[in-house]
VOFIVO-569140 format. One record per residue: residue number from 1; residue in three letters; x, z, y of N, C-alpha, C in turn. Coordinates in steps of 0.05 Angstrom, whole numbers. Each point is the difference from the previous one (the first is absolute). Layout:
N
BAVO    k    r     n.X     n.Z     n.Y    ca.X    ca.Z    ca.Y     c.X     c.Z     c.Y
BAVO  NUM  ALA       X       Z       Y       X       Z       Y       X       Z       Y
...
This chain:
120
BAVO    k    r     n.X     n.Z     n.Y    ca.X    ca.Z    ca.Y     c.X     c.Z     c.Y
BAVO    1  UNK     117     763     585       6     -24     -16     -20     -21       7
BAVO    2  UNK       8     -20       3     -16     -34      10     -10     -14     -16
BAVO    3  UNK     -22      -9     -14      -9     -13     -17      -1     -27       8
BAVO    4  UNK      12     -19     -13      -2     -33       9     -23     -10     -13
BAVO    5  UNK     -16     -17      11     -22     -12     -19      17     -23     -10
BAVO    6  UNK      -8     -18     -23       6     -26     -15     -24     -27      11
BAVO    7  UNK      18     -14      12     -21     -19      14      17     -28     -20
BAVO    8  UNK     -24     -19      -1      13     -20     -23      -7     -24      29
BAVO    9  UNK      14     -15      -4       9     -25      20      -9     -23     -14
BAVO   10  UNK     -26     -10      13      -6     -26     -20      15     -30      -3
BAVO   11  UNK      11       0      34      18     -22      -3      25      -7     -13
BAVO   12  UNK      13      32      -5      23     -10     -16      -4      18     -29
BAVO   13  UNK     -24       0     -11      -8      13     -20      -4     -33     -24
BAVO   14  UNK      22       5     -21     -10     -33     -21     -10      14     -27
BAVO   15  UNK     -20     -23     -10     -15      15     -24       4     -25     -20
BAVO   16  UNK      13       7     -21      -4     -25     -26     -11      13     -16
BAVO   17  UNK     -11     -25     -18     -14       4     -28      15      21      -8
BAVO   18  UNK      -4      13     -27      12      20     -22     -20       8     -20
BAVO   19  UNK       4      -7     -22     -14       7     -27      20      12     -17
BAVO   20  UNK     -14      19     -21      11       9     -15     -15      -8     -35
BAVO   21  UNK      12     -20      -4     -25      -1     -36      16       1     -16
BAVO   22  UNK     -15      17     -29       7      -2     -29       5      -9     -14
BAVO   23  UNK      22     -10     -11      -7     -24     -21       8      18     -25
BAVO   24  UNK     -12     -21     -25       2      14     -22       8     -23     -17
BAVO   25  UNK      11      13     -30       2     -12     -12      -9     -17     -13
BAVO   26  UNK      -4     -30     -14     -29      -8     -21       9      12     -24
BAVO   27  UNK     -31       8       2      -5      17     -28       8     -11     -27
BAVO   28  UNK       0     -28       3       2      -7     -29      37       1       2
BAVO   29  UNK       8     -10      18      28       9       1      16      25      -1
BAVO   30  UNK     -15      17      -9      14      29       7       5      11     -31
BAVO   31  UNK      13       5     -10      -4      22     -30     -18       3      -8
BAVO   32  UNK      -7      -3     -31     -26      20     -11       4      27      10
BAVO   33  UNK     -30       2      -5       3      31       6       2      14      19
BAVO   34  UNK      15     -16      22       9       9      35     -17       1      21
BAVO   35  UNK       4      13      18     -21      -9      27      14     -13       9
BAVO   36  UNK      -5     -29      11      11     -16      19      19      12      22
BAVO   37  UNK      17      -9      17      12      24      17      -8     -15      28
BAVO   38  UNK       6       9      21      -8      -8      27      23       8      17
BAVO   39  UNK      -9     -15      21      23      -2      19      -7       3      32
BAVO   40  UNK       8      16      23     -11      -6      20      10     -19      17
BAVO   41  UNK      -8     -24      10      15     -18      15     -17       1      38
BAVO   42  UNK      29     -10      10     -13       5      24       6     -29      15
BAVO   43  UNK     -23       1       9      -6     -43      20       4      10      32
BAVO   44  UNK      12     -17      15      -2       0      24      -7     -26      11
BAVO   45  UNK      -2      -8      25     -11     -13      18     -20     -28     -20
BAVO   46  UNK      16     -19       1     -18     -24     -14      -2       3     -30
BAVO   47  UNK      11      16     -14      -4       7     -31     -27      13      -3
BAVO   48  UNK      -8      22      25     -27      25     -11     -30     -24       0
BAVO   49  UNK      -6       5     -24     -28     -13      -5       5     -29     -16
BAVO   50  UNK      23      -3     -11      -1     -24     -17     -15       4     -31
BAVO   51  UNK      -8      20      -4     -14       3     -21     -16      19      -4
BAVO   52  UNK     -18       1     -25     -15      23       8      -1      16     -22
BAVO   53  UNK     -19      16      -7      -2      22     -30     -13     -12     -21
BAVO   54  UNK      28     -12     -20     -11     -11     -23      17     -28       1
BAVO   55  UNK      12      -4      16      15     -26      -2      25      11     -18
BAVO   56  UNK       9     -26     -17      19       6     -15      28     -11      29
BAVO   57  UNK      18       7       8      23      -7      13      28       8     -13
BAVO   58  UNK      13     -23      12      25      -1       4      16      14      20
BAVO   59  UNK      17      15       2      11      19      29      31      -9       2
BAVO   60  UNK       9      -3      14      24      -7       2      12      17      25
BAVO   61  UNK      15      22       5      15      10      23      29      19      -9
BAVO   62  UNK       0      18       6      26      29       2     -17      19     -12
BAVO   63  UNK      16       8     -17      -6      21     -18       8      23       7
BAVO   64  UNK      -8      16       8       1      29      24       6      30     -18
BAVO   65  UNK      13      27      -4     -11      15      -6       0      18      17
BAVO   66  UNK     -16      16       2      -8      27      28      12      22     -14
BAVO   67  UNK       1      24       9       0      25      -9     -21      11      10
BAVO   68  UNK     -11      15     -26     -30      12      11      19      32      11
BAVO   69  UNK     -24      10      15      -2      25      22     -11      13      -8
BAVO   70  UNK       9      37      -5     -23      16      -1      10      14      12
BAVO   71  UNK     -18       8      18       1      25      22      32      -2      21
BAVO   72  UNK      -5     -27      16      29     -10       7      22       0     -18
BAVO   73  UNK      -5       1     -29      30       1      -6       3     -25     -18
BAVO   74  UNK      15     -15     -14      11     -26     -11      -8      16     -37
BAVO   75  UNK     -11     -12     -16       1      13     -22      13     -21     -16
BAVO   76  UNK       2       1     -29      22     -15     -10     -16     -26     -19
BAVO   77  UNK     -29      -7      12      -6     -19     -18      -4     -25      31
BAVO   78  UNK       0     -21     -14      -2     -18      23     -35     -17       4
BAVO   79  UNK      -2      -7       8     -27     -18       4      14     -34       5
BAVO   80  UNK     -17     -20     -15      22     -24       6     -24     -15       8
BAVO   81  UNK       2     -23      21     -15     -16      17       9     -28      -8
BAVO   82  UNK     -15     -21      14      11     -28       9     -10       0      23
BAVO   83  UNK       9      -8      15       8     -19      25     -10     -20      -7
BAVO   84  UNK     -15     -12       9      -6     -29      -2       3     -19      16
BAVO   85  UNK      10     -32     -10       1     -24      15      -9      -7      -8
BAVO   86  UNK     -23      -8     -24     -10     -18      -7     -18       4     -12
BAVO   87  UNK     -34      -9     -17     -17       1     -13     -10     -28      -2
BAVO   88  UNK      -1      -7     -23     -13     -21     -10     -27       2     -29
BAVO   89  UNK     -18      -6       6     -27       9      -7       4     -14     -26
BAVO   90  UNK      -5       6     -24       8     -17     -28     -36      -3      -2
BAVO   91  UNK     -16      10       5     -25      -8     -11     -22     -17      11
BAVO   92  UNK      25     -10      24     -21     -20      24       4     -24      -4
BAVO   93  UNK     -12     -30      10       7     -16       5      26     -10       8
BAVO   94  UNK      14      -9     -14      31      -7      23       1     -28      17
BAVO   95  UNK     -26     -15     -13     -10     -26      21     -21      -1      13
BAVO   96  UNK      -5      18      14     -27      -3      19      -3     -22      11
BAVO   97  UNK     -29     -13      -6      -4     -27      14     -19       3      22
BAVO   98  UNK      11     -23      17     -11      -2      24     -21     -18      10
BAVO   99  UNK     -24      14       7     -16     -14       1     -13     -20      36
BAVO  100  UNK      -4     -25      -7      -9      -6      31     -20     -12      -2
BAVO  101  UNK      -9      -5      23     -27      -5      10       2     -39       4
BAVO  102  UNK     -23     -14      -6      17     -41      -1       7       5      22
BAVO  103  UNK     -16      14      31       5     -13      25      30       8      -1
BAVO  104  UNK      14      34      -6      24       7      14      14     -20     -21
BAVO  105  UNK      -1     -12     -17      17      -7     -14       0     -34      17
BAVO  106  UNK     -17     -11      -1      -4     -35      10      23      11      38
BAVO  107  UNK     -20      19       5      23       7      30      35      -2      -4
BAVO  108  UNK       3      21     -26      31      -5      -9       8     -28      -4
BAVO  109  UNK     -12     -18      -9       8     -24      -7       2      -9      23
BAVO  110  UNK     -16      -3      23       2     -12      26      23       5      15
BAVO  111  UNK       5      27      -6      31      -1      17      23      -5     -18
BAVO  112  UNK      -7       4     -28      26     -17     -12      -3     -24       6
BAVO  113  UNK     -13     -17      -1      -5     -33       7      15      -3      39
BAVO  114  UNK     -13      18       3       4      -8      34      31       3      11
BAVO  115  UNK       9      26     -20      31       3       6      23     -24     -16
BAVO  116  UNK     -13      -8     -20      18     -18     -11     -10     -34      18
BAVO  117  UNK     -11       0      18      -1     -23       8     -20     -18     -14
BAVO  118  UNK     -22      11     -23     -20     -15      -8     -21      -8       7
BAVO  119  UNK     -21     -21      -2     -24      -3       5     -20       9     -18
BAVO  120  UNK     -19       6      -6     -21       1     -13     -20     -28      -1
């Protein structure tokens, strides 16, 4: 019998982002008495790292359910996911301002002036 080795090919080998994070419920929104519930969501390429542990978010994607596995076999409770397209951070700034320096800014003015045909 011939054993093949596994050789990985870097040129046609592609790697994207992939996260997997928690989200939970807010506590003050959940039932007396209840533990908050949680959810596993999963980010790919430009979504992984839009937020971090402790941000309150918004999630917006496809609501998934899996069948969990034991011992290869399908058992009869499900596991449910999101898919994600979207995250929007509720506890950040939503107007980040931009700061410049007089020269880059007097420079900006120079070529607005220069393209519209003005003198100084």
């Amino acid at each position: 019998r011939r054993v093949r080795e596994a050789v990985v090919s870097t040129q046609s080998t592609g790697y994207q982002n992939h996260q997997t994070i928690t989200i939970q419920e807010m506590p003050e929104k959940s039932p007396a008495g209840q533990l908050p519930r949680s959810m596993d969501v999963i980010c790919d390429n430009d979504i992984v790292d839009k937020c971090k542990p402790g941000d309150r978010v918004q999630v917006i994607g496809a609501y998934r359910c899996l069948p969990s596995k034991q011992q290869g076999f399908s058992s009869c409770t499900f596991r449910t996911i999101l898919i994600c397209n979207n995250i929007k951070c509720l506890n950040t700034d939503d107007n980040p301002t931009l700061s410049l320096s007089l020269a880059l800014f007097q420079k900006m003015v120079n070529i607005l002036y220069m393209r519209n045909g003005i003198n100084q």
